[in-house]
C-alpha positions, -999 to +999 in steps of 0.1 A: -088-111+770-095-120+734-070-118+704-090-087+694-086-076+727-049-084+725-044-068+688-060-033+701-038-034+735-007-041+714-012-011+692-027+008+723-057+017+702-084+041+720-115+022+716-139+056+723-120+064+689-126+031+671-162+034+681-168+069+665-149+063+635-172+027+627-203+032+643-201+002+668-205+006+707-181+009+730-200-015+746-195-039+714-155-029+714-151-040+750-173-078+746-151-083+716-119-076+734-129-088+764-154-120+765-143-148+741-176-160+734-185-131+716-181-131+681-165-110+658-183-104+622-163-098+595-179-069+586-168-053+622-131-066+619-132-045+583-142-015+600-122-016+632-093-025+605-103+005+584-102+027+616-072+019+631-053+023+597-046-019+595-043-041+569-076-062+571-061-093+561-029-094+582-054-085+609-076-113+599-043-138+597-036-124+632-067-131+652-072-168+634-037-180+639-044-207+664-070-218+642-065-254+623-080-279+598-085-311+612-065-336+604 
């Protein structure tokens, strides 16, 4: 499972929902939640933010948290 995948489970969000509401596939929902090599636009995680009544930017913060600069 993906950190999206993880975010939408945590908040037990109805992805049949999310796909009406932003106009992307159910089929897109569950690759993005499901397969890590698929990846997420930022103009999807602003709509699936927008849907599920989410701050964009704490979502953002919460998908990229592993991420680092090099050092």
């Amino acid at each position: 499972m993906t950190a999206l995948g993880l975010y939408l489970a945590k908040r037990s969000i109805n992805k049949a929902e999310v796909s009406r509401k932003t106009g992307l596939s159910t089929y897109r929902l569950s690759q993005l939640s499901l397969n890590p090599k698929s990846h997420l636009r930022v103009d999807e995680l602003y709509l699936i933010a927008l849907a599920i009544g989410a701050n964009p930017g704490e979502m953002f913060e919460f998908l990229c948290k592993d991420l680092q600069l090099k050092k």
